[in-house]
Each structure stands twice: as structure tokens, then as C-alpha cells.
C-alpha positions, 0 to 999 in steps of 0.5 A, spaced: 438 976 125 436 973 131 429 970 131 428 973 139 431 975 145 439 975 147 442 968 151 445 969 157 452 966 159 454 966 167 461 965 167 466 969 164 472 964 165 475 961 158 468 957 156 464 963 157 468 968 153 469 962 148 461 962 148 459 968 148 463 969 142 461 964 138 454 966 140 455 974 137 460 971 131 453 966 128 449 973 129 446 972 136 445 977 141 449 975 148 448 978 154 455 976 159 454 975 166 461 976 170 460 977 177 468 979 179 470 984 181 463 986 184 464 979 187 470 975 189 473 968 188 479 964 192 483 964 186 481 970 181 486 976 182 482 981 177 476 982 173 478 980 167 475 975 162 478 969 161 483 971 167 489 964 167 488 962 175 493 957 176 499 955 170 500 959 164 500 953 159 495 951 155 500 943 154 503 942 148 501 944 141 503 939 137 497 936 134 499 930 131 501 926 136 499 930 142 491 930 143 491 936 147 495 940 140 490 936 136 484 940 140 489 946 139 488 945 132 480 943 131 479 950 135 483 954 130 479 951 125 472 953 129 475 960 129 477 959 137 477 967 141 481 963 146 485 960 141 486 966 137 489 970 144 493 965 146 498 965 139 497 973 140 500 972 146 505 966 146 511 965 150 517 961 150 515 953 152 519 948 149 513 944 145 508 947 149 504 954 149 504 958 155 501 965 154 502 972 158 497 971 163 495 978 163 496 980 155 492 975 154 485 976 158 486 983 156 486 981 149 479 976 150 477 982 154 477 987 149 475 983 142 470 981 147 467 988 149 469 990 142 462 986 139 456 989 138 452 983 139 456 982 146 454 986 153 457 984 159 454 985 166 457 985 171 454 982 178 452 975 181 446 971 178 445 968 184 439 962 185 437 959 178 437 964 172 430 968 171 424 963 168 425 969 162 431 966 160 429 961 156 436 960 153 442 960 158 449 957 158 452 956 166 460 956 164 462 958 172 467 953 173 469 949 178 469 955 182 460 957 181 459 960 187 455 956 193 448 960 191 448 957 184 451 951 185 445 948 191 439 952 186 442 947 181 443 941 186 436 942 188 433 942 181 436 936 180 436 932 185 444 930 184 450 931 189 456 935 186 463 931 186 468 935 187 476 935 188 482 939 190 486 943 185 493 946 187 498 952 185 505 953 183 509 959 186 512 964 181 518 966 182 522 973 180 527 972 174 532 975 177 532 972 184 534 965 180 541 964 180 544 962 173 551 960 176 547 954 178 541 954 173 541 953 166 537 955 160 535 948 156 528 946 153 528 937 154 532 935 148 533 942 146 526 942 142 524 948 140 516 950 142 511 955 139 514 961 141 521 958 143 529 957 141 529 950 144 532 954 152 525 955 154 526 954 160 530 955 167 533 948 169 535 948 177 540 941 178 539 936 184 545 931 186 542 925 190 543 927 196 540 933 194 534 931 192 532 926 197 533 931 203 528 935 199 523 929 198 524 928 206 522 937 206 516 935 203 514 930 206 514 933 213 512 940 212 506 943 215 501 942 210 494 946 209 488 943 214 482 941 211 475 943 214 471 937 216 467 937 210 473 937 206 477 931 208 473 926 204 474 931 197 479 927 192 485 930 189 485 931 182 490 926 179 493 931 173 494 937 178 497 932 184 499 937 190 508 936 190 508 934 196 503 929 195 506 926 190 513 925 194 508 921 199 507 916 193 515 914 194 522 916 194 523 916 185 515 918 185 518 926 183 524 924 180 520 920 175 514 926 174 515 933 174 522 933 176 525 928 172 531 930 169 532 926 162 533 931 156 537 936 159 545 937 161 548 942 166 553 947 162 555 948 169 558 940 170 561 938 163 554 937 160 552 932 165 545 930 167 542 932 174 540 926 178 533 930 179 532 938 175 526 943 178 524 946 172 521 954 171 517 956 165 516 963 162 509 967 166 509 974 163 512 976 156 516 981 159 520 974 162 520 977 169 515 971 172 517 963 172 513 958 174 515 953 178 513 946 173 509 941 176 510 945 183 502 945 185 502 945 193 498 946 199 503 947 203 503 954 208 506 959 205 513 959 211 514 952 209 514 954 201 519 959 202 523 955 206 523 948 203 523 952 196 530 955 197 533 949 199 533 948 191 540 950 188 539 956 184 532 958 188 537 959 194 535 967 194 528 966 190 524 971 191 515 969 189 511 974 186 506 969 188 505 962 192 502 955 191 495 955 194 489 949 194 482 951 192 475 946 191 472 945 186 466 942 183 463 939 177 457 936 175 454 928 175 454 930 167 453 923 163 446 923 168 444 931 168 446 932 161 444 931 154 448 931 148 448 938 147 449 940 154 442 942 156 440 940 164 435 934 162 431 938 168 431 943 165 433 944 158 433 951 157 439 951 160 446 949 158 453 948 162 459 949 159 466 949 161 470 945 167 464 944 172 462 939 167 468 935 168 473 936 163 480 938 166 484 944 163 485 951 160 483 948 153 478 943 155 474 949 158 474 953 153 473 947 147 466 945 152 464 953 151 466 952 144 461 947 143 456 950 148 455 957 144 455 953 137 449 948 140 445 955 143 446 958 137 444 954 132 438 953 136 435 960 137 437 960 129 432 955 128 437 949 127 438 943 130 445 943 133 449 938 130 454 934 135 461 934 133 463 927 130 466 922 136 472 921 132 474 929 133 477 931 140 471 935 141 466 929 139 472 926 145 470 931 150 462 931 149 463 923 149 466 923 156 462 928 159 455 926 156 457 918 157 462 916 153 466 913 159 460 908 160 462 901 158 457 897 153 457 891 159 455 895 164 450 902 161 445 896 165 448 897 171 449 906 170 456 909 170 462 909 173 465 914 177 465 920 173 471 924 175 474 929 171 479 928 165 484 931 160 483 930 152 487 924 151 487 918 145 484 913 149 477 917 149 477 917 142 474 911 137 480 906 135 483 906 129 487 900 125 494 902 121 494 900 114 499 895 112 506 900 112 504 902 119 502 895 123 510 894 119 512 899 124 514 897 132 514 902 139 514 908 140 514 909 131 508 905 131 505 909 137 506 915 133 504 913 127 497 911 130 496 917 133 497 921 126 493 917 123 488 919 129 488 925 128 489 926 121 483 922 121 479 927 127 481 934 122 478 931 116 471 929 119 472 936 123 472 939 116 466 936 113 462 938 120 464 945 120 461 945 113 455 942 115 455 946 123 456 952 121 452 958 122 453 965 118 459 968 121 457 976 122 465 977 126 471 975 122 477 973 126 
């Protein structure tokens, strides 16, 4: 039993759902705090935890040479909530997992309230959390609401960062015309949930694709306020538009690149340029336009959007929009488990801290819930090690993008990242593998990382875990 009063978790996004149930699962009250629907944000649409506000993929799966996959796979084996949702909930998506946006919150939503160590209330912690608190995980996003967020900047003295992230449209299924388009995941790979045709593929010849960068280029965009326009872009979440402003071949050669894929429709040919469209909901009515964030105006989407082959009648259940977020200065706020050094009675979890993603959120509210529950049971939390993906994602966070030569000189510019392999400690092939060369080499060593990473996750859930009350 717990040894005093519950932890309270703001936020209940995917990192304080994952938090608030990996606090409850080691046998430790938690109160939720969810300020919607009393509350509304910019980009939520319902009330639901772990609501999906932006794409419905949570990247690819595949652990052994994907790093996101392998923080699939190290979740899992933490008894992930978000992660159990997800594959409950999963749609066809070539090598990746995409989610029904709205089975899956319902499913967090329900285990969540089903836990009797777990309350949910409803309404918004504004200012910093009472002093009574003494123990409290901040997981409200990039989205925190302007209340919280200058208590916070007041208590630390720290300017937040912030950056602009986009939405794609999603399209109603059946305004996609299929003479045109076609179904086919690139190479044919099959996915989680998939047959290997996952997604709709719209065809552009040349011509086609240049008068639809020049669109891009000249539709009217979304203005900013004057205290927005000097807030960066996130690279991983570039707005469409943006990235046809960075040149010709630009989209040709990201979100739209045609290789992997043939037009039934022209004797098996590949299209100079393709618009891809992945499943949103199980019932297969919603597609979401692939990398087809955007600020611009809506009348412009719509216009420019049919002018894609295939999309000539499409008809959007929902348009791209842009919202700001915020995160923190975390390598200089934070110690090693996520407490405020100012006040370490409190802990951030989640994208505020600057980790970028779905499945990065939620693995921060992973470790955030373990670390506060291990401390109110008396133990010391132990870190993750830094050669697993959530050692990864603590190191970047709390540090780890500091170089040797320049810690001296403080840290560079903290921005935002996905898990990748270049955040995790280096590791040297044996004999057979350095015999091996490009890309074969390439995926040998990223193997071997992650073989490595899932064995040292192994022994630091043995020695990390608390006694577990719910089973999944």
C-alpha cells in the first residue's frame, strides 16, 4: 500500500494516462486532473484521455531496425496502457501502427476509470499546484494552458521554447475516386494490421506535380500574431506548403516520393510524384492525407487538394490547421528523473519536456509515473540504462545532446527530437557483421542495438519493478 497521500497528474494526454497507470499498477493512489471538457483547447475535439489530435500513427513497428519500433517493443515489456490501446485498436498501415483515433482513447479512457486506485477530475489546475501536493507529475503538453505555463516560467526564471505543429486533412473514403487511385503499401510491405495495400495512393505525372507545388506555393497562408512570427517550425511536422518552399524536387523526395509503388491503372508504372492517404478510423470511412500538415486557409486546402488526381471530388471530414506549442528548457530545469530542480516536488512528463511524437510522450509519462512511484514507495527510482530507447529519451531531455567539449560553455540549443539511433550510446559490429557493407551493414548494426537495448531493459525491469497490483 502506499506509504501517504495520492500523486497527482495534470494532463490527461497519452503521458498522463501512461503515468497515472503505471502509478495505480505499482499500487499507489493518483488523482488525474483533465481540464477538457470544462476547458477547451485549439486542437482537442472531445473529452476523452489520450485523445489523438494530429495523425493517427503512432510510425513504424518494426523494433529491430526502426528506433521508434524498438520504444514500441521496450513499452510493451513496461506493461505500456497506451501501447496495449494501441494494438487493441490497430489499422492497416504498411509497416507502421496507426490506431482508430476514437476506439483507441475510449479503450485508455475506460482501463483508466476502471482502476480503483485511479480518480479523474475534471477542471483546470490553473497557477502552480497546491503546496499539499507533495507529489505531482505535469504531463500537459505542448498545449499547457497560459496560467500553468508563466507559474512555472516564473518559478524557474527560464523562457519556454516553442515551435509551430501542423494537421493534415482527413478525407472521406468514399469521395476518393478509385479509377484513379490505387491501393498499395510502398513494396508491398504488409504492417501490423496490414495486407501490404494499406494505403490509397493518388498519381501525379510531372506536369501535374509542378502546377501543384507552384499552388502550394502561392496559396494564402495562415498569419501569424506578432509575437508568433519569430517561433520555429518543427522539423519532423513541417507544414506541406513550407517544404515545397525549400524546392522543386523538395516533396518529391519526402512525403510524396513515389518509390515502392505501381499504377494498376497505367500497366504497372511508377508516378512521377504520389499523395498518399492512411486509414483513420476502423470503419475505413476516414483517410488522412500523409505528411499533408498545413497552415494553410481552409478555402485554399480545398481548392488546391482537388486539384490532386483521385481527390478531384473529395469531401474533409476535417482540414489541416497549426497550432504552438511549448516545451521546456529541460537539460537545465530537469534532474535525472524529471523532477523541477526548483522544486522537486514536481515532475514534467510528456512533450512539454521536448521529445517529439505520440509514442515518445507517452514513454516520458511511462518513466515519470514509475520514478514518483517508486519514490512514494520508499525507493530510490532507478534510470533507465542509456543504451535502451528510454535511457535514449531521458539522456536527450536531461542532457544528453550536451557535448563533452562544450558542457563548459552550457548546451546547445535544445529543440525538440524523435527517438532515433544517433541518441543512443555507439556500438561496434563483430567480426562477421563489420564483413558487411551499406545498407546490410546499416541494419546489422541497428539490430544489434536493439538487441542489445532490450537485453539491458530486461535486467532494469527486474531491478526497477515495484509490485504490480493490475494486470494487463
Amino acid at each position: 500500500m502506499a506509504t501517504s497521500g495520492p500523486i497527482h497528474v495534470i494532463g490527461g494526454g497519452l503521458a498522463g494516462s501512461e503515468a497515472a497507470w503505471q502509478i495505480a499498477r505499482a499500487g499507489v493512489p493518483v488523482v488525474l486532473h483533465e481540464m477538457r471538457p470544462l476547458t477547451g483547447t485549439e486542437a482537442h475535439k472531445t473529452d476523452g484521455l489520450a485523445e489523438l489530435v494530429c495523425s493517427n500513427s503512432f510510425r513504424s513497428d518494426d523494433w529491430e531496425t526502426n528506433a521508434v519500433g524498438l520504444l514500441h517493443e521496450e513499452m510493451r515489456r513496461a506493461g505500456s496502457l497506451v501501447m496495449s490501446a494501441a494494438d487493441r485498436h490497430k489499422l492497416p498501415a504498411g509497416g507502421a501502427l496507426a490506431v482508430d483515433r476514437d476506439g483507441f482513447s475510449a479503450e485508455v479512457t475506460a482501463r483508466l476509470t476502471a482502476l480503483p486506485l485511479v480518480r479523474v477530475e475534471r477542471g483546470e489546475v490553473s497557477g502552480l499546484p497546491p503546496e499539499d501536493w507533495d507529489s505531482v507529475i505535469i504531463a500537459t503538453g505542448p498545449l499547457t494552458s497560459p496560467a500553468l505555463s508563466q507559474a512555472v516560467l516564473g518559478l524557474t526564471g527560464e523562457d519556454a521554447l516553442a515551435f509551430f505543429d501542423a494537421i493534415a486533412p482527413i478525407v472521406h473514403s468514399e469521395t476518393i475516386d478509385m479509377s484513379v487511385a490505387w491501393r498499395q503499401s510502398r513494396y508491398d510491405k504488409p504492417g501490423p494490421a496490414g495486407t501490404g495495400a494499406d494505403y490509397i495512393n493518388c498519381p501525379m505525372t510531372r506536369a501535374e506535380y509542378e502546377r501543384f507545388v507552384e499552388a502550394l506555393i502561392a496559396g494564402e497562408k495562415t498569419s501569424f500574431k506578432e509575437w508568433e512570427t519569430s517561433t520555429p517550425y518543427f522539423e519532423g511536422c513541417l507544414p506541406i506548403e513550407v517544404m515545397a518552399e525549400r524546392g522543386a524536387e523538395t516533396l518529391r523526395f519526402g512525403p510524396m516520393k513515389p518509390v515502392g509503388l505501381s499504377n494498376p491503372h497505367k500497366g504497372g508504372e511508377r508516378p512521377y510524384a504520389v499523395v498518399q492517404l492512411r486509414q483513420d478510423n476502423a470503419l475505413g470511412t476516414l483517410w488522412n492525407m500523409v505528411g499533408f500538415q498545413t497552415k494553410l486557409k481552409h478555402g485554399e486546402q480545398v481548392r488546391i487538394f482537388r486539384t490532386i488526381p483521385g481527390l478531384e471530388n473529395a469531401e474533409f471530414a476535417r482540414l489541416g490547421g497549426l497550432h504552438r506549442n511549448t516545451f521546456l528548457n529541460s537539460p537545465k530545469l530537469l534532474d535525472g528523473s524529471l523532477r523541477l530542480l526548483a522544486a522537486p516536488r514536481l515532475r514534467f512528463a510528456g512533450q512539454v519536456t521536448g521529445v517529439e511524437g505520440y509514442v515518445e510522450s507517452a514513454a516520458i509519462g511511462l518513466l515519470a509515473g514509475r520514478f514518483a512511484a517508486a519514490e512514494r514507495r520508499g525507493r530510490q527510482p532507478l534510470p533507465p540504462p542509456a543504451a535502451t530507447a528510454f535511457g535514449a529519451l531521458i539522456g536527450h531531455i536531461t542532457g544528453g545532446h550536451l557535448a563533452e567539449d562544450r558542457i563548459e560553455a552550457g548546451p546547445r540549443s535544445f529543440q525538440p527530437m524523435n527517438v532515433n539511433f544517433g541518441l543512443f550510446p555507439p556500438l561496434e559490429l563483430d567480426g562477421g557483421g563489420r564483413r558487411l557493407k551499406g545498407k546490410e551493414r546499416g541494419r546489422a548494426k541497428k539490430r544489434a542495438i536493439a538487441v542489445r537495448a532490450l537485453e539491458e531493459l530486461g535486467a532494469w525491469l527486474e531491478g526497477s519493478e515495484l509490485r504490480m497490483e493490475e494486470s494487463e
